[in-house]
DRENDO-1510 file (C-alpha; in Angstrom, 1 decimal, always signed):
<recs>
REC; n; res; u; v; w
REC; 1; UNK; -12.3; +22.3; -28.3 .
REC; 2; UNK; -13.9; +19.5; -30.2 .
REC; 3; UNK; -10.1; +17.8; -29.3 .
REC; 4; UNK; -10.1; +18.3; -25.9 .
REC; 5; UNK; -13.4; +16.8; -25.4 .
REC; 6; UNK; -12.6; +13.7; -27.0 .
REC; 7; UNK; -9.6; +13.5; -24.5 .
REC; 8; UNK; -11.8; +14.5; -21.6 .
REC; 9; UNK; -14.5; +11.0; -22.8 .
REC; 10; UNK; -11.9; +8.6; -23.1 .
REC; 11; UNK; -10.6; +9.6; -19.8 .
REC; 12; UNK; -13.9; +9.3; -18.5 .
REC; 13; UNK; -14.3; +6.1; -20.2 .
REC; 14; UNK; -10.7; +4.5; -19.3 .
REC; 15; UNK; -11.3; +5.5; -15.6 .
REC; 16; UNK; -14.7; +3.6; -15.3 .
REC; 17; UNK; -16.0; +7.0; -14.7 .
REC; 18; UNK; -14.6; +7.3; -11.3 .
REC; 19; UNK; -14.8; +10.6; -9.4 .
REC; 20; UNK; -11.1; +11.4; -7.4 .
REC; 21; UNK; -10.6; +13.8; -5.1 .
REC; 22; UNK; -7.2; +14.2; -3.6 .
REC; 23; UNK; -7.0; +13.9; -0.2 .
REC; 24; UNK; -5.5; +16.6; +2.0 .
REC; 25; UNK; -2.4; +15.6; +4.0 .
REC; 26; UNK; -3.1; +14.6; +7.3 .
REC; 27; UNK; -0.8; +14.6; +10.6 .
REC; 28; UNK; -3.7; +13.6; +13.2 .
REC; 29; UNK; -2.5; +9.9; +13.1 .
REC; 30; UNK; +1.4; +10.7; +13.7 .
REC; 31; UNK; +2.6; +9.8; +16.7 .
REC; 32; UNK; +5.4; +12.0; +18.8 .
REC; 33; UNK; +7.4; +8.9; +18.0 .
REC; 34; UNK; +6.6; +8.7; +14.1 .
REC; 35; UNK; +7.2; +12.8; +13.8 .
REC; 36; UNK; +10.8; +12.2; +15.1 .
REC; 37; UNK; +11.8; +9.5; +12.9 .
REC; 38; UNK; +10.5; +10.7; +9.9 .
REC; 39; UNK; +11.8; +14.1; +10.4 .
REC; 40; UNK; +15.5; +12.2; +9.8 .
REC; 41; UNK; +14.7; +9.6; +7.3 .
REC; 42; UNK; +17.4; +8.5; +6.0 .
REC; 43; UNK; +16.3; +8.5; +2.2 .
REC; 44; UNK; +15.8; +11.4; +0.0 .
REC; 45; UNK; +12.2; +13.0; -0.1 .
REC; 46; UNK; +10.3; +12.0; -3.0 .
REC; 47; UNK; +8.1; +13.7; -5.4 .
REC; 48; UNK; +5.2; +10.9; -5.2 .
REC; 49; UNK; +3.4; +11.7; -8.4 .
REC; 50; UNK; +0.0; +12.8; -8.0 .
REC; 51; UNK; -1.9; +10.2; -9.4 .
REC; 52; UNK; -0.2; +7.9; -6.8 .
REC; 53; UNK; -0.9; +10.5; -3.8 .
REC; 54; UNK; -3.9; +9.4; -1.6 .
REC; 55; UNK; -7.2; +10.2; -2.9 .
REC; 56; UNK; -11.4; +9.7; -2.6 .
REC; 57; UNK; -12.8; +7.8; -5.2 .
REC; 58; UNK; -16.1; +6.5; -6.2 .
REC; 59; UNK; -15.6; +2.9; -5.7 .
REC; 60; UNK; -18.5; +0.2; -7.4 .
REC; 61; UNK; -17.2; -3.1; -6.5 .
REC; 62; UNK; -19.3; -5.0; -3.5 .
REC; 63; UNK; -16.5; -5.3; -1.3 .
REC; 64; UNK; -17.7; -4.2; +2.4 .
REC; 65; UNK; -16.6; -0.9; +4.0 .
REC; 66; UNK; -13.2; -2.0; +6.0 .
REC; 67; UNK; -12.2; -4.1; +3.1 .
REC; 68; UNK; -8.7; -3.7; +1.7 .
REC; 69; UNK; -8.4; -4.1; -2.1 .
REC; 70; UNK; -5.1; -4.0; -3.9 .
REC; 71; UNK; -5.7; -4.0; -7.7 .
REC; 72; UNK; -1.8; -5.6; -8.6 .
REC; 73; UNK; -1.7; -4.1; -12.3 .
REC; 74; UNK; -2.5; -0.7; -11.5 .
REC; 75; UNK; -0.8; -0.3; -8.3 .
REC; 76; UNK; -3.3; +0.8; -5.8 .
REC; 77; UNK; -4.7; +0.1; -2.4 .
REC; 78; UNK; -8.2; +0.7; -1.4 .
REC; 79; UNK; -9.2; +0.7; +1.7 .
REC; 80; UNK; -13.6; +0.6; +1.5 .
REC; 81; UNK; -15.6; +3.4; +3.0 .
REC; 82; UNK; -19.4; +3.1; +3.2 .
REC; 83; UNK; -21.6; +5.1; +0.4 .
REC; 84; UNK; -19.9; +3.8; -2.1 .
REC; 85; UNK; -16.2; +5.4; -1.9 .
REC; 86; UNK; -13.1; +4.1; -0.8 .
REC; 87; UNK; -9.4; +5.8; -0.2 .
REC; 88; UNK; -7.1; +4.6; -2.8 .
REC; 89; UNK; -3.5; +4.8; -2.0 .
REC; 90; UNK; -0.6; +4.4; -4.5 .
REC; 91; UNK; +1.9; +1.7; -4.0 .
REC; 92; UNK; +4.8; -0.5; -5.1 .
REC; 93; UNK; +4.0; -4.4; -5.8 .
REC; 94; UNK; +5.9; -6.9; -6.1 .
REC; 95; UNK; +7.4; -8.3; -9.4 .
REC; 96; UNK; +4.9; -10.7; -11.2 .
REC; 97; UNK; +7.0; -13.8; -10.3 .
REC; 98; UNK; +7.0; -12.7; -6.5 .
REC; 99; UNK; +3.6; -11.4; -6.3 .
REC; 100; UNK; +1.2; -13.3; -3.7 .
REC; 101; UNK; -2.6; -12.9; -4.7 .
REC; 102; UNK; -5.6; -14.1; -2.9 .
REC; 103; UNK; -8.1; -13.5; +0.2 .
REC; 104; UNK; -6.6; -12.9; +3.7 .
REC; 105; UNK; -6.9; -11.1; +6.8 .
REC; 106; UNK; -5.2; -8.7; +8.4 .
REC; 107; UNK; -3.9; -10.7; +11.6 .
REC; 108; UNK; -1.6; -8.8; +13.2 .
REC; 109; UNK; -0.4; -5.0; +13.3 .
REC; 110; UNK; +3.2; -3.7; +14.4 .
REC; 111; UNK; +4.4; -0.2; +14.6 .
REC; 112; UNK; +7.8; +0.8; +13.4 .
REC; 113; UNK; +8.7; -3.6; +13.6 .
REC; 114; UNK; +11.2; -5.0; +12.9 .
REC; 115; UNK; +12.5; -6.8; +10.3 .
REC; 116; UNK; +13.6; -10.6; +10.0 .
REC; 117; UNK; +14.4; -11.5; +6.2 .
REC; 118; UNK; +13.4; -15.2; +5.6 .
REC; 119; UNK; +15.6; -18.0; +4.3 .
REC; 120; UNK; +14.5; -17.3; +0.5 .
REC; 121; UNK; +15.1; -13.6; +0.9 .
REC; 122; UNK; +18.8; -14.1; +2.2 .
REC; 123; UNK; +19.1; -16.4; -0.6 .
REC; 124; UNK; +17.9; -14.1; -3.4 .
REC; 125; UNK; +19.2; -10.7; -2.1 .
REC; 126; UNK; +21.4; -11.4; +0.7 .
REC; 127; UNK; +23.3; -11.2; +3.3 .
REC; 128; UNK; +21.4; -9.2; +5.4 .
REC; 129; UNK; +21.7; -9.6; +9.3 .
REC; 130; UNK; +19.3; -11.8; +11.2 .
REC; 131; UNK; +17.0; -8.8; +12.5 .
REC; 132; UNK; +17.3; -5.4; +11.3 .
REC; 133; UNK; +15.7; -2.9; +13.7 .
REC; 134; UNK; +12.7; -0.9; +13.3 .
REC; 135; UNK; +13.2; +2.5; +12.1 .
REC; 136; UNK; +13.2; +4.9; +9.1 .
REC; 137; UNK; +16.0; +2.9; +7.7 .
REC; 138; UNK; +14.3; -0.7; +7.9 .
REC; 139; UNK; +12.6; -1.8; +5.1 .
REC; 140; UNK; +9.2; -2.5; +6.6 .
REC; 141; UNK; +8.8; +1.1; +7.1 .
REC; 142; UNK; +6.5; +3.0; +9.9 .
REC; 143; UNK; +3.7; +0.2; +10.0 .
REC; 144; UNK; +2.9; -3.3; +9.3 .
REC; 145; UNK; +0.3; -5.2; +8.3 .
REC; 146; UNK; +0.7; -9.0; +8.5 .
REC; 147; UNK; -1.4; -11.3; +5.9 .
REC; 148; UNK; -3.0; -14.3; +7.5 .
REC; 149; UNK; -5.1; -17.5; +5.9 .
REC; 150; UNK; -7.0; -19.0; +8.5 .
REC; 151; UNK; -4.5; -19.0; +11.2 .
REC; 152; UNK; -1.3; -19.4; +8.9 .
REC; 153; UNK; +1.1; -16.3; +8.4 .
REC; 154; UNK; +1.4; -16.2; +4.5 .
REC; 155; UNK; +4.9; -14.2; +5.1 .
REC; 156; UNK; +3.5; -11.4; +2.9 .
REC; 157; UNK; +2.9; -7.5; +4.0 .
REC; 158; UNK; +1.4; -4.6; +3.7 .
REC; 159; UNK; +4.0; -1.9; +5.0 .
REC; 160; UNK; +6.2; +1.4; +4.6 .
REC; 161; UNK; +8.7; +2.1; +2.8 .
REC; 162; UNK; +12.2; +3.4; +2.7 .
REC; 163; UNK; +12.3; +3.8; -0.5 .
REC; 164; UNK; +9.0; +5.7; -2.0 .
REC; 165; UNK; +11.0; +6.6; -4.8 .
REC; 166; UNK; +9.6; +4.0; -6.4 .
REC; 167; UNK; +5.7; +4.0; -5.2 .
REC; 168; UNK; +3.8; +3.3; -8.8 .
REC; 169; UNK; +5.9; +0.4; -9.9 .
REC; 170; UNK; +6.9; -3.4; -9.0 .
REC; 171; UNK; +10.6; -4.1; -7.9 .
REC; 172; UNK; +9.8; -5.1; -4.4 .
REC; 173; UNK; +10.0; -9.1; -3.4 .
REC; 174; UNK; +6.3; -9.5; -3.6 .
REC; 175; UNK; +4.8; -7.4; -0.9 .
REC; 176; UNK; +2.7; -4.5; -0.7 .
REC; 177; UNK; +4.3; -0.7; +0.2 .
REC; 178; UNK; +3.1; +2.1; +1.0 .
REC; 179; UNK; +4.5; +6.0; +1.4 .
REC; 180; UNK; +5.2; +5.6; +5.3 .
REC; 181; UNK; +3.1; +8.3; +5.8 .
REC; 182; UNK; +0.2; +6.5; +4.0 .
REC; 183; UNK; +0.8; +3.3; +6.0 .
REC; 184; UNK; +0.0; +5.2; +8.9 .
REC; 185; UNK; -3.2; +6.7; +8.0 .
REC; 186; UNK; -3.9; +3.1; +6.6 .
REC; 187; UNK; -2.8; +1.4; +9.7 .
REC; 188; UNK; -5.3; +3.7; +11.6 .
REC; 189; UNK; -8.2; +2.9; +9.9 .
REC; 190; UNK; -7.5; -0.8; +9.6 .
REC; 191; UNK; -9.2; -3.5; +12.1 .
REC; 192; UNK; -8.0; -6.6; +13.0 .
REC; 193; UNK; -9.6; -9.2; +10.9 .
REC; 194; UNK; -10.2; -7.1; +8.3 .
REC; 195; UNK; -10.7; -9.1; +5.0 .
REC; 196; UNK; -7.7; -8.4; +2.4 .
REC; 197; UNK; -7.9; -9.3; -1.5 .
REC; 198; UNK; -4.9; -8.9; -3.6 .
REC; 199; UNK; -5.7; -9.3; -7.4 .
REC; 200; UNK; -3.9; -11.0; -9.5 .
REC; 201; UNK; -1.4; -9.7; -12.0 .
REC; 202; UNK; -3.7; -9.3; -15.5 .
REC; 203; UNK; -7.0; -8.9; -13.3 .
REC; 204; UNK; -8.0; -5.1; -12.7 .
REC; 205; UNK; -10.2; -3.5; -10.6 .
</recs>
């Protein structure tokens, strides 16, 4: 017993002594849209691990309720919540070299968009076609959220995922996905404007 209580401390101690709940699944915010395209993704349904699944946590740091937090290193999202919680969502980053980090705002939202890979992107992983539709296929997933400073697109997202395989690590080309189904519920609660910080890599919430 004496064992398992030490275990159970430095838990408590490693976690900054944050309560988590686990959220229940949700279907309100599916559209009739969304629940047809996911019911035929095209990838393979994967067993998100549960400390990556969406949860309530105790949340200490003085962002304000609306605010989006991704802490880089340990691959979660938090999206604020007054009295002192916030939703934390597991995600994929991108690799350290690729990662953006900084403050922005959320500037635009798009549903199932499309997806146009820049010049460095065809470059570096190409050839992809100009546009690649949106769907359960695309990379970008069931939402979008683009990343502005000021009035400047910074080219980075917040988005789905085709491949939530690999939610909990950093392989993607620096932007920030989500399970699609999370990226919904995010996308839902999500205002225009909102602020967005992205630590980076080394820094941890």
């Amino acid at each position: 017993m004496m064992g398992r209580g030490l275990v159970l401390l430095l838990v408590g101690l490693l976690g900054g002594c944050m309560q988590a709940t686990l959220a229940p699944p949700s279907n309100a915010s599916l559209t009739p849209r969304d629940r047809q395209l996911l019911a035929h993704a095209p990838y393979a349904r994967a067993n998100v691990p549960e400390a990556f699944r969406r949860h309530i946590v105790d949340y200490t740091r003085k962002e304000q309720p609306g605010t989006i937090l991704v802490d880089t290193n340990a691959r979660y999202l938090y999206y604020v919540l007054p009295g002192g919680k916030a939703i934390r969502y597991g995600v994929t980053v991108g690799e350290e070299a690729l990662a953006w980090s900084g403050v922005a705002t959320v500037g635009r939202a798009a549903e199932w968009p499309d997806w146009i890979p820049t010049a460095e992107i065809q470059a570096r992983l190409g050839p992809y076609p100009k546009r690649v539709a949106g769907g359960p296929a695309n990379p970008l997933g069931a939402r979008a959220l683009y990343l502005y400073e000021g009035n400047k697109d910074t080219l980075y997202r917040i988005h789905g995922t085709n491949q939530p395989e690999y939610i909990g690590q950093a392989i993607s080309s620096g932007c920030i996905r989500l399970t699609n189904e999370d990226i919904i519920d995010l996308a839902d609660r999500v205002k225009l404007g909102a602020i967005v910080v992205v630590l980076p890599p080394g820094r941890s919430a």
